[in-house]
C-alpha positions in Angstrom: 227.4 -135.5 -248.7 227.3 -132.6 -250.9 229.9 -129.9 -250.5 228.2 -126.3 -249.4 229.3 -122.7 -249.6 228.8 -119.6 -248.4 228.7 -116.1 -247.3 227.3 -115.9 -243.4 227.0 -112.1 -242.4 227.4 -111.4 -239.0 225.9 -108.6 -237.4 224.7 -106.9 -234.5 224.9 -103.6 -232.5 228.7 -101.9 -231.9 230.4 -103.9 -229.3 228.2 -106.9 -229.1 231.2 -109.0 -229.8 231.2 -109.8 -234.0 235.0 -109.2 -234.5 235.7 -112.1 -231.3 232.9 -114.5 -232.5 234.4 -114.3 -236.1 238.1 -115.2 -234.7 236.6 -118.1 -233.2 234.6 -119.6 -235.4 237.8 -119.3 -238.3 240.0 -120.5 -235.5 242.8 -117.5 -236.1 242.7 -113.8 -235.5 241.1 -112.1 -238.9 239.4 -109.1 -237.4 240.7 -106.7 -235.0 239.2 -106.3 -231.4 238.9 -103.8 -228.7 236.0 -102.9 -226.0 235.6 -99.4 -228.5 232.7 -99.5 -230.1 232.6 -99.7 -234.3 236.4 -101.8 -234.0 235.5 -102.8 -237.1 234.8 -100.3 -240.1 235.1 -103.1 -243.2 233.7 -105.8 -244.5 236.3 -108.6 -243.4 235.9 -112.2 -244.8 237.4 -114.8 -242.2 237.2 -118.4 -244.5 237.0 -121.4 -243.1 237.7 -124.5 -244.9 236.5 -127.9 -243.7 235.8 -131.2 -245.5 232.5 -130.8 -247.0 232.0 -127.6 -246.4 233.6 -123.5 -246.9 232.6 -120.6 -244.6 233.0 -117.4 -245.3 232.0 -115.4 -242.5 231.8 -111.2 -243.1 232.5 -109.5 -240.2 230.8 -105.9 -240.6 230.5 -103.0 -238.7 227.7 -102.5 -236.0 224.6 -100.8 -237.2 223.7 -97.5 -234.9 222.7 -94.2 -235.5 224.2 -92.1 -232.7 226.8 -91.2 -234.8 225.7 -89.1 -238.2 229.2 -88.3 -240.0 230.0 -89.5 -243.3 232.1 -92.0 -241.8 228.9 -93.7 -239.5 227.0 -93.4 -242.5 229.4 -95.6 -244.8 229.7 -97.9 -242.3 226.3 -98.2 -241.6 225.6 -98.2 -245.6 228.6 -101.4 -245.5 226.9 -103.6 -242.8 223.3 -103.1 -244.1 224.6 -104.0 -248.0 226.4 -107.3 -246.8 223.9 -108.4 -244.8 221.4 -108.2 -248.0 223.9 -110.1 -249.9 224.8 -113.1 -248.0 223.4 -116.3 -247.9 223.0 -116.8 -243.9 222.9 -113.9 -241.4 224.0 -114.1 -237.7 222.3 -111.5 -235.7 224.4 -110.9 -232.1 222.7 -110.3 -228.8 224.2 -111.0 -225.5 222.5 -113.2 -223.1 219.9 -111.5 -221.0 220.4 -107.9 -222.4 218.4 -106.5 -225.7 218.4 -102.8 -225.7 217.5 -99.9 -227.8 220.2 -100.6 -229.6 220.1 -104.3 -230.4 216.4 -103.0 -231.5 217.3 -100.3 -233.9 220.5 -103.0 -235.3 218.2 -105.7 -236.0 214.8 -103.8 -237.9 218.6 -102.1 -240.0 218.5 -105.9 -240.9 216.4 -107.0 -244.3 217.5 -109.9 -246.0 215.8 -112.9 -248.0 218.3 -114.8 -246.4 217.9 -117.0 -242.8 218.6 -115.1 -240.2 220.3 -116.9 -237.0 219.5 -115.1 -233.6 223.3 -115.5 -231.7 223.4 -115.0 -228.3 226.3 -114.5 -226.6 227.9 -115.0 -223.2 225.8 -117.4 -222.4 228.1 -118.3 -219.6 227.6 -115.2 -217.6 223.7 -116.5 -216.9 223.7 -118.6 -214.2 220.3 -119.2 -213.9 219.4 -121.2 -216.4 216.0 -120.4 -216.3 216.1 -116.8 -217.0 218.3 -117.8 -220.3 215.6 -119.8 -221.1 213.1 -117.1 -220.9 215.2 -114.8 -222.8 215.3 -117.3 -225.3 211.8 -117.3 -225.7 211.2 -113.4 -225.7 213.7 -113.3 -228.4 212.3 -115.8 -231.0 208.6 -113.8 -230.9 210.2 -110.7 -231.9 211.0 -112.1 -235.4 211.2 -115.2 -237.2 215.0 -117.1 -236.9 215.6 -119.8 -238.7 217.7 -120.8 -235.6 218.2 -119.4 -232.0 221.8 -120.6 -231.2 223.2 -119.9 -228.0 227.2 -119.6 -227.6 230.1 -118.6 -225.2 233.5 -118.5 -227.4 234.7 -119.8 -223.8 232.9 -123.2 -224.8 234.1 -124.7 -227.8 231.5 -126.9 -228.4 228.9 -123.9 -228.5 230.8 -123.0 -231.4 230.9 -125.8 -233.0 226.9 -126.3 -232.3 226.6 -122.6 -234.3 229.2 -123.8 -237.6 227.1 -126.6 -237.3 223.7 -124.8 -237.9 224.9 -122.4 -240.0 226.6 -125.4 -242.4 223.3 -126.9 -242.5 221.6 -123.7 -244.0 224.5 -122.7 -246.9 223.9 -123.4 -250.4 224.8 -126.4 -252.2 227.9 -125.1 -253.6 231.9 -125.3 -254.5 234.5 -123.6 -252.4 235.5 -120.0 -253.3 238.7 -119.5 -252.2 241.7 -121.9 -251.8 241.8 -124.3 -248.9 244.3 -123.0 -247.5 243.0 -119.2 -246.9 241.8 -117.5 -243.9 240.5 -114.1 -245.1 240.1 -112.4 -248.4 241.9 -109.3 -247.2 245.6 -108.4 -248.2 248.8 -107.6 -245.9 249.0 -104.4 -246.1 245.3 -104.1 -245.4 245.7 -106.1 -242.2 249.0 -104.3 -241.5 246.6 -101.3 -241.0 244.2 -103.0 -239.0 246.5 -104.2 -236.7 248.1 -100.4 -236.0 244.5 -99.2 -235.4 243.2 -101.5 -232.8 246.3 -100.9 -231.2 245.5 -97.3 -231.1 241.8 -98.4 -229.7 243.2 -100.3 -227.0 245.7 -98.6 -225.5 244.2 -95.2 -225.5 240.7 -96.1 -224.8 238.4 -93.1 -224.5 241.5 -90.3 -224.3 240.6 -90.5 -228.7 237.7 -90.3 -230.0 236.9 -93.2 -232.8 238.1 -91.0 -235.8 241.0 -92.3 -235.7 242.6 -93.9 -239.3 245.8 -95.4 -240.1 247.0 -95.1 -243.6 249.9 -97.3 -245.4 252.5 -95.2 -246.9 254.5 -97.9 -247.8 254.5 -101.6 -247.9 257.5 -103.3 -249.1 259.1 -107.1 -248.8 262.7 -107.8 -249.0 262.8 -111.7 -248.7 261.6 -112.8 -245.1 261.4 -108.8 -244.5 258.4 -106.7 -244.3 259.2 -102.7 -244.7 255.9 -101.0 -243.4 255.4 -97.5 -242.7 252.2 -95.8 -241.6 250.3 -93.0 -240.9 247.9 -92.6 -237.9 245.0 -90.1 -238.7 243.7 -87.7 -235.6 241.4 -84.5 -236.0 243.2 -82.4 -233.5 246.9 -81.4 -232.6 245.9 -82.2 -229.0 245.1 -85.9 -230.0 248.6 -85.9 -232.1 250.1 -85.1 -228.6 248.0 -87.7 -227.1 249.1 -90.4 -229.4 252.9 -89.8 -229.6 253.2 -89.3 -225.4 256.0 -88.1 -223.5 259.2 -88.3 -225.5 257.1 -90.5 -228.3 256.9 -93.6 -226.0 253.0 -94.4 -226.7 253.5 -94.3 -230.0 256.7 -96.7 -229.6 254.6 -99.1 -227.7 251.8 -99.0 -230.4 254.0 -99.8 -232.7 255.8 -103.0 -230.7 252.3 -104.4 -230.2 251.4 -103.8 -233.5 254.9 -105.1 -235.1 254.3 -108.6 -233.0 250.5 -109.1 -234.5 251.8 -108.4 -238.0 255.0 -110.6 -238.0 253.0 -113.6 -236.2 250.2 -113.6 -239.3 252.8 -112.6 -242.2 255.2 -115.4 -240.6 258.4 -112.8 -241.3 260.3 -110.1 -239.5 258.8 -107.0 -239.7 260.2 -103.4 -239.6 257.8 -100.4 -238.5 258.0 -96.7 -238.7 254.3 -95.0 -237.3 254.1 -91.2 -238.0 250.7 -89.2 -237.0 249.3 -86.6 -238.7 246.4 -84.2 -238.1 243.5 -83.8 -240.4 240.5 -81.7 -238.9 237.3 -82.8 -239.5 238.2 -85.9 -241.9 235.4 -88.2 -240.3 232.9 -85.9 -241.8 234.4 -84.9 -244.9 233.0 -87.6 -247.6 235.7 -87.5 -249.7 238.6 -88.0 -247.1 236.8 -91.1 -245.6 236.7 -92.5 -249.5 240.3 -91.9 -249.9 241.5 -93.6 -246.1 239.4 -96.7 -247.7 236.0 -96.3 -246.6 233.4 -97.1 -249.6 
């Protein structure tokens, strides 16, 4: 057999469930998660390396347009871009639902590229045949090169999808070294990890312009040195965020802390700070310079 590579974009509507999916499929936790919608805001690159074969799965942000600030539109801009470039695209849909937004999400999706129709959840449909006529509504709406249907709670449904998406990569050599699991650096995941802390914990008390920026990143041996800045709009939200005598923000940071020292394999010390920067979400050149191109 012939070894094959590629890139397989995965997108979908916010909060369809890319950023779990991804973590499965790579086997290890890449891509942040939370019930928020728009988690993710980059392009993150889980790789998975098997024998005859290298996956690089993009994770992307969901494609909407109920939010219109320059953030929504870079991310919007990101997902539509990777999808374009890759050489297989998973489209997400749970099972049984497609809604206005899994509508607007997938005509935002042009690519020469085979598209796979994903649905999720397949689990929560008991009766089978309502999946089945789901199924079937689906694959007139466009052309898929494959309809896979997957619960991450059913291992072999995700090995039936690496299995159909392996049969439609490019004859190719690997891209990265065996051994790698994303394409993304510490620091960057450091970050990552502090935001979807922030997501989880405060739910809907923030809105989703929230940022975390890296101040500093340093290792000492078997030692990372990390401090960071979270990002709010308002001085209320600051308040919010730190809590009563700053114990939110020290339970953010323990939760983050454990993430980062059990993917960097080292101790880790953490020192979170929040600062207030009205409007930032909206202003194109502050969302350039917290990372988002």
């Amino acid at each position: 057999m012939s070894f094959r590579c590629g890139a397989i974009a995965i997108a979908g509507r916010p909060n369809v469930g890319k950023s779990t999916l991804l973590n499965h499929l790579v086997g290890q936790k890449v891509s942040i998660t939370s019930r928020r919608s728009q988690t993710t805001r980059h392009r993150v690159a889980g790789i998975l390396t098997e024998d005859q074969a290298q996956f690089v799965f993009l994770d992307t942000p969901g494609l909407q347009n109920t939010q219109r600030n320059a953030l929504n539109r870079v991310l919007n801009r990101t997902a539509a871009q990777t999808a374009r470039d890759a050489d297989v695209v998973l489209f997400l849909v749970e099972a049984g639902r497609f809604r206005d937004e899994d509508n607007t999400a997938l005509r935002h999706v042009v690519t020469p590229a085979p598209l796979v129709l994903v649905v999720t959840k397949c689990d929560l449909v008991k009766d089978r045949a309502k999946l089945m006529d789901f199924l079937s509504m689906m694959s007139a709406m466009r052309e898929f090169a494959a309809i896979v249907p997957v619960s991450v709670k059913e291992p072999k449904s995700v090995a039936a999808l690496k299995s159909a998406v392996r049969n439609l990569l490019p004859e190719d050599g690997p891209r990265y070294d065996g051994e790698a699991f994303t394409d993304r650096s510490e620091r960057f995941m450091a970050a990552e990890f502090v935001r979807e802390k922030v997501f989880r914990q405060l739910g809907d008390e923030l809105p989703y312009a929230t940022s975390v920026v890296i101040e500093k990143f340093e290792t000492e041996g078997n030692l990372r040195r990390i401090a960071a800045t979270i990002v709010v709009e308002k001085p209320s939200q600051r308040a919010i965020l730190i809590g009563e005598k700053g114990e939110r923000l020290k339970r953010i940071g323990t939760d983050a802390r454990k993430d980062m020292e059990a993917t960097f394999g080292s101790k880790v010390f953490l020192e979170l700070w929040v600062r207030v920067k009205k409007g930032w979400s909206d202003d194109a050149a502050l969302v350039r310079q917290y990372g988002y191109e």
